[in-house]
Structure formats: structure tokens, C-alpha cells
N, C-alpha and C positions, 0 to 999 in steps of 0.2 A: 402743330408739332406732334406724331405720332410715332413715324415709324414700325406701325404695323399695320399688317393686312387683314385680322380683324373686320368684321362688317358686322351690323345690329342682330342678325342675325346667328353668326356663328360663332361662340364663348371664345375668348381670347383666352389662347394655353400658355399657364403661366409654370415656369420652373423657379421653385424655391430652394435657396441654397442653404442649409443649417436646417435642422429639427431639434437643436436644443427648446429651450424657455420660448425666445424669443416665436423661432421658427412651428413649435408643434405648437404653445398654447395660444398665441395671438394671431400668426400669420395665416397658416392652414384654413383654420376654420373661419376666419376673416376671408381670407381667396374663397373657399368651397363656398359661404356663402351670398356671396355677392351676383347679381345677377348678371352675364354679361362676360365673366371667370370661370375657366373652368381650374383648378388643379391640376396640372400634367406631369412633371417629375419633381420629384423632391431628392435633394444632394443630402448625404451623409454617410461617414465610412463607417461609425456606429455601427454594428449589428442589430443590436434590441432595438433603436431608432428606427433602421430599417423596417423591422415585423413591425414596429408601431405605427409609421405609417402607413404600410400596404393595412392593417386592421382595421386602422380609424381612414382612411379613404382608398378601397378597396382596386377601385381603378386605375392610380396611381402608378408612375413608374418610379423605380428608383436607381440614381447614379450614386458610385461610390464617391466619385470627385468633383470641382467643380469641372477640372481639364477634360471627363469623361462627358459630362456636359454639354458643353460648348462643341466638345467635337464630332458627338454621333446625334446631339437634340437640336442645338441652335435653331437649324435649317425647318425645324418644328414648330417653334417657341413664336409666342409674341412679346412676353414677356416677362423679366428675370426677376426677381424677389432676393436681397441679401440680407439674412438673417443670423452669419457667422461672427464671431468673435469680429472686438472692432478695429484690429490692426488689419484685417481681413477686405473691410470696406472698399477702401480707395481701389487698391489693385483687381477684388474681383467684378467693381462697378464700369470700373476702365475697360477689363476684358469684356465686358457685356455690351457695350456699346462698342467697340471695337468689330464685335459681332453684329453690329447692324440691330440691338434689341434695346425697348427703352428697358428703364430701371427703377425701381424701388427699393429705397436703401434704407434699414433700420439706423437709428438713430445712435451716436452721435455719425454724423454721415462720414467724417474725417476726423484726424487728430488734430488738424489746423483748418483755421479759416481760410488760406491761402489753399490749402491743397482743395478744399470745399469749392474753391471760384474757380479752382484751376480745373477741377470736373465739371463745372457749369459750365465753363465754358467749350469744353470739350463736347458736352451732349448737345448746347447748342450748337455747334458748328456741323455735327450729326445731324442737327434735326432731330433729336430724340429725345424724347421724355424722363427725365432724371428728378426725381421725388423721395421727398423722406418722408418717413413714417413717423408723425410725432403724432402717435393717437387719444395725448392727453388732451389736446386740444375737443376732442367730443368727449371728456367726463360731463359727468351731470353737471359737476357744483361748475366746470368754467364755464358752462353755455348756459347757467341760470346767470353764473355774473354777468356774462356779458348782456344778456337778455336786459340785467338790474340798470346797465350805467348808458343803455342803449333808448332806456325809456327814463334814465334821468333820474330814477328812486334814490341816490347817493350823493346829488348834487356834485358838487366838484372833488374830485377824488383827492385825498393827501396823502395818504400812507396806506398800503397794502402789502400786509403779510404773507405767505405762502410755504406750509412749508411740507415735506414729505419724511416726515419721521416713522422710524421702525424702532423696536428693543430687540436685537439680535447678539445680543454680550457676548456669542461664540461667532467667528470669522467662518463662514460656510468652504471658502477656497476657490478655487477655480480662476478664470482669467479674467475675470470680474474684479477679485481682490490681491491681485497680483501687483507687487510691487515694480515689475520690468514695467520700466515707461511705454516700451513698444506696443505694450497690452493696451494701451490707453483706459485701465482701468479706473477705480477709486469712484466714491458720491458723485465728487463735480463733473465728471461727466457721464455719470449714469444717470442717477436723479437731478444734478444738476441740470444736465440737460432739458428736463423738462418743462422746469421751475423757469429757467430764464425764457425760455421759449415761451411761456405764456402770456410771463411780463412783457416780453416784446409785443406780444399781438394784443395785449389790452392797450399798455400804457406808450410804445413807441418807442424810437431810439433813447441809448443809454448814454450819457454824459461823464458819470464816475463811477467810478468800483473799487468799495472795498471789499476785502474777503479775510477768515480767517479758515482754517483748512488745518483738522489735527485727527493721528494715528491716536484714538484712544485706548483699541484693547490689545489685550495680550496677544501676539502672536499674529496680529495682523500688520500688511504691511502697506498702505494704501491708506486715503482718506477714508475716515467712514463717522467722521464730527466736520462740518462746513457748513458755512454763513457766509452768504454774500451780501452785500449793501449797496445798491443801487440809484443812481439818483438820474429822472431821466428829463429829458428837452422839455418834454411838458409842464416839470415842475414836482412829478408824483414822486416819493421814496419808496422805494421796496426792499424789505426784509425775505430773503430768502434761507430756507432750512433745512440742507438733506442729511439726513444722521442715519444710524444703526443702534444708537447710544442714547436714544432718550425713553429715561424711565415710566412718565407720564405724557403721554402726548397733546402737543395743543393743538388748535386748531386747523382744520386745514388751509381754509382762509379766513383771516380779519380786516376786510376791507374798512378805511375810515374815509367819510367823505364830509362837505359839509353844511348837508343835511340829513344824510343816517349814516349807518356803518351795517355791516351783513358779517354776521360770523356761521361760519360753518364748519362742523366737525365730520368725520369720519371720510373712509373711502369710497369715491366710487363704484357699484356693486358688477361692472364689467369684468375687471381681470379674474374675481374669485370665481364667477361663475365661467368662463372659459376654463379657469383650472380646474373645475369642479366638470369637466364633463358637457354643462350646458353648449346653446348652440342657440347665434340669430334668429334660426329659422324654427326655434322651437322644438328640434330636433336633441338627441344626446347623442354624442360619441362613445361608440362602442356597449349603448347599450344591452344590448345579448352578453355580451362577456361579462358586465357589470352584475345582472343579474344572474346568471350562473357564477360565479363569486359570489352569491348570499348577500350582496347588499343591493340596495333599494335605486333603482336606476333614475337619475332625473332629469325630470323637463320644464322646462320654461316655455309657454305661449309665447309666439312671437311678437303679438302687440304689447308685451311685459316685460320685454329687454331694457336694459337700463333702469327700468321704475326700481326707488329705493322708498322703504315704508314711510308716512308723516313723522313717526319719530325718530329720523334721521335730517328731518329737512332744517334749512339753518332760518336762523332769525333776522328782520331787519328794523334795527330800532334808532335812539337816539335819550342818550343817558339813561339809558338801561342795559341792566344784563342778562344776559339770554339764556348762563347758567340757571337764575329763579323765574325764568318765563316772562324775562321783558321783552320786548319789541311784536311784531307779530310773526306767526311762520311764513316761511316763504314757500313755498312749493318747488320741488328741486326738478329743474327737467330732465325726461327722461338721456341719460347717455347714448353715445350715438356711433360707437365703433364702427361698425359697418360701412358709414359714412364716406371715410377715408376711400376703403378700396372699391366706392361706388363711383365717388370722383374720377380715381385714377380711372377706372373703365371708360368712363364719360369723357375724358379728358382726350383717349385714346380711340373710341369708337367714335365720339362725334366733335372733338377739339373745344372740348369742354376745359377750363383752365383747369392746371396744377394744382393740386390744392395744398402743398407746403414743398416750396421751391427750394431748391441750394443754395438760392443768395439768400435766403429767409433762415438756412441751418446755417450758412457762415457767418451771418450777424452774430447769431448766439454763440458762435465759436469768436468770436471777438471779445463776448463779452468772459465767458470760459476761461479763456486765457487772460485774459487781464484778472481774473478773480485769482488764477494761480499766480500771476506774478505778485500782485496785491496780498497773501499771504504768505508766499516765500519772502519778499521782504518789508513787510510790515507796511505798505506805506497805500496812498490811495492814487488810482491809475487814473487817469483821467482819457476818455476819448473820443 
């Protein structure tokens, strides 16, 4: 299933729609550098997004709309990238394939898991490739976990933590923390998203969910305190925890099994360094301009992507605590962003698989929605 013309040879031109967050810090330099991708237009009616793009990839075309798009590039394109706001998804996924182009959809892919299937089903009846971007699946710590439960170091898994907390006591705004439902804002499906997404690929279908889902600060209008509780076919429990609200943060993961348990703290060092400038290939965005601004331009090696220092790597012990140096370190594998949009090329120049399908984001919109209704009233969903 491809849908495009593409050959090993000649870079598949991909148009990305959005250059906010998602689109300039992750997706761009994720396309520019994958092998196989080239960058071809970038959508935004922005002004200054504009200049930002043509500066950070100089070859680049830019449409003000997606409609400008589709109607003077399509016939160009191999492939679309949707990176816009997430009431945005479904309809401009639909016109893309409509268009005869496969697609890649930032994540949550839909506001429902029925609308999720209902675009699977649609790209498969195209023939097209329809893929979500859930790039937490190549952080360090989840592909050291699974490395951990893959060679047995945890014995039988019982409970596993997970949580993505921030202190952000002021509501930043935008459509993110937007109260209209239509926004499909709030945690649960920003961070939550990614939190159930991982639970799903470690531990397997979901059986019950509870959730609790609460506006804590002033002036915000939208979750930004959520806890889901999970219990899956397997047997495993999961605690999940996407906040803006916690003052001290715990761990990122506390996996318990029974024979050790693996705690690790902090984040993955991929996103800051894409915010920061850095680049896969070792290269920096816009360094010229950086250092004419008087500051210090940086580079990261490419075989030093993802690597995060020894003291950051987490522990795996059993009746010990990692806070006084019980267990032993574990070594954190390096993260693997790039991964993603190597598949997608793979998948499409030589029918290499999906590597995170629609029926795999509508599960986790199953379990999404069952955590909203599970906290709207109080009770445990089961499904």
C-alpha cells in the first residue's frame, strides 16, 4: 500500500501542513532529515512562520492554505504531513487522500475512535498509506523498557506507572487549552495520548478504566490535572499522569515486576534539542543567523542523537531505592525520532509496514474516551 510514485532513487516530496510546535519543531527537521524525504511545501498563513520556514529550509515552497495546496501542488506531492490544530485532522486527512496522496497525521489522529476507523477505512479502500505520528514510542526510556521486559529483567510485570508531568501554574492559551470541545483540546488528549499509546504497545488491550480529569488553575479552561487507571487482558495495572500542576515531579516510569522493578526519571533529550536548534544529521538550524545574534550556535554529532548522560540513566533493582543508589544503573538507549519518518519512507518506497496504524490510534481513542466518561461520572468503564 503506497500510493506513490516515489522510486529508491528519487526523495519522496512531502507537503506539510502547520509550522506551529508541532509542524516547525518536530515534523520539518524530522522530513529534511530522513533519507528518501525531501521537504517540498510547507502550509501556513502565518507571515513570520512563513520567513521561518523559507530560512530554516531554504528550498522550500510555501502555501498560504491547505486548499492552495491541494490545488496547484497535489499533482507534485507524494506525500501530505498534518501538523495543524486537532479539529483540523480528520477533514484535511480525508482531502488528502481524496487527492490520491498517502498521509501522516499528528497525533490525536481524530476526536473519536469511530471517526479514526472511519479514515482507515477510507485510506484502505484507496490503497493509501494513513499513519500517525506517535514519536514517543522512540524515546530513550520506552525502547530501554521494552529492550528490559523483552530480555525478561522484570519477570512478570504488575504495575507500571507512567506519567508526563509539567509545573506550568500559568495557562499558556491557544487551542491546546481551549475549552470548545471542537478544539479537541485539554491533557487527555494531548499527553494523554501518548501515555495510553505506550501502555497499549507494551502491555496490550485495555479491560477497565478509571479516570479522574480536573481544571485546576485560574483561568484555565480545559484539563490540565488527569489520572487514568487502567487494568489490562494481561493482568498488568497502569497508572497514568498527564498534569501542568505538579510541583515536584515523579518519576517518568516505575515499572513493578516480579523480579525487579526499573525506575526512571527525567525526559527524553530529543524534543529540547530539536527546540534548541539541534538536528539528526548533526547539523543546526539556522546557524548563520544564530551566530550573528551573538549567541553560540549548536551542534550535536550525529552518532550522539538521543544519547542522554549516565546520570540521567534509571535503575533496576528489587527492595531498593534508586533515590540512595540501590539497584544497578541501567543504560538508557539512545532515542530514535527519526525512526518514524524512516519507516514511513520505507513503507512507501519499498512496502515496508506502517509503523503506527489508525487502528492502533483508535484503540487509544477508545481507551481516551472511556477515561472522559470515567471522570465525567465518577464511575469505572469497562471494555
Amino acid at each position: 500500500m503506497t500510493g506513490t510514485t516515489g522510486t529508491a532513487g528519487t526523495p519522496l516530496r512531502v507537503g506539510l501542513i502547520g509550522y506551529g510546535l508541532a509542524g516547525s519543531v518536530f515534523h520539518a527537521p524530522l522530513i529534511a532529515a530522513t533519507e528518501g524525504l525531501v521537504l517540498d511545501t510547507v502550509v501556513t498563513s502565518n507571515p513570520e512562520r512563513q520567513e521561518q520556514a523559507r530560512a530554516e529550509f531554504p528550498d522550500v515552497r510555501v502555501a498560504a492554505t491547505p486548499e492552495e495546496l491541494f490545488e496547484q501542488r497535489a499533482a507534485d506531492l507524494d506525500l501530505i504531513v498534518i501538523a495543524s490544530p486537532n479539529k483540523t485532522h480528520v477533514p484535511l486527512a480525508t482531502a488528502a487522500l481524496e487527492a490520491g496522496l498517502p498521509v501522516v497525521v499528528d497525533k490525536p489522529v481524530a476526536g473519536t475512535a469511530a471517526e479514526a476507523r472511519k479514515l482507515a477505512e477510507f485510506a484502505d479502500a484507496r490503497g493509501l498509506l494513513l499513519s500517525v505520528f506517535q514519536n514517543r514510542r522512540w524515546d530513550n526510556d520506552f525502547l530501554t523498557l521494552r529492550k528490559l521486559l523483552a530480555e525478561g529483567e522484570l519477570g512478570d510485570v504488575w504495575r507500571f506507572e507512567s506519567r508526563f508531568e509539567r509545573w506550568r501554574p500559568q495557562p499558556k492559551g491557544g487551542w491546546r487549552e481551549s475549552g470548545d470541545p471542537a478544539e479537541i483540546g485539554g491533557l487527555l488528549y494531548d499527553l494523554g495520548s501518548h501515555l495510553v499509546d505506550q501502555a497499549l504497545v507494551l502491555f496490550g488491550p485495555v479491560t477497565s478504566v478509571y479516570a479522574e480529569s480536573d481544571i485546576r488553575r485560574a483561568g484555565a479552561s480545559v484539563d490540565d490535572d488527569t489520572f487514568i487507571a487502567l487494568t489490562h487482558a494481561s493482568g498488568v495495572r497502569t497508572q497514568l499522569y498527564a498534569t501542568a500542576t505538579t510541583a515536584q515531579l515523579g518519576p517518568r516510569f516505575r515499572v513493578l515486576g516480579s523480579r525487579a522493578g526499573y525506575v526512571k526519571y527525567g525526559l527524553d533529550p530529543q524534543e529540547a534539542a530539536l527546540r534548541d536548534g539541534e538536528r539528526p544529521t548533526g547539523e543546526t538550524a539556522n546557524a548563520e543567523q544564530t551566530a550573528n545574534a551573538g549567541q553560540t550556535a549548536k551542534t550535536a554529532p550525529g552518532k550522539s542523537w538521543g544519547l542522554e548522560p549516565e546520570s540521567m540513566w534509571g535503575r533496576v533493582g528489587a527492595g531498593e531505592s534508586p533515590l540512595t543508589g540501590g539497584g544497578r544503573p541501567e543504560p538508557t538507549l539512545p532515542g530514535d525520532y527519526p525512526a518514524y519518518y524512516a519507516a514511513v519512507a520505507k513503507a512507501l518506497l519499498n512496502g515496508g509496514p506502517n509503523p503506527v496504524t489508525a487502528l492502533e490510534a483508535a484503540a487509544a481513542l477508545d481507551v481516551l474516551e472511556a477515561a472522559r466518561r470515567s471522570a465525567r461520572d465518577g464511575v469505572v468503564v469497562k471494555l
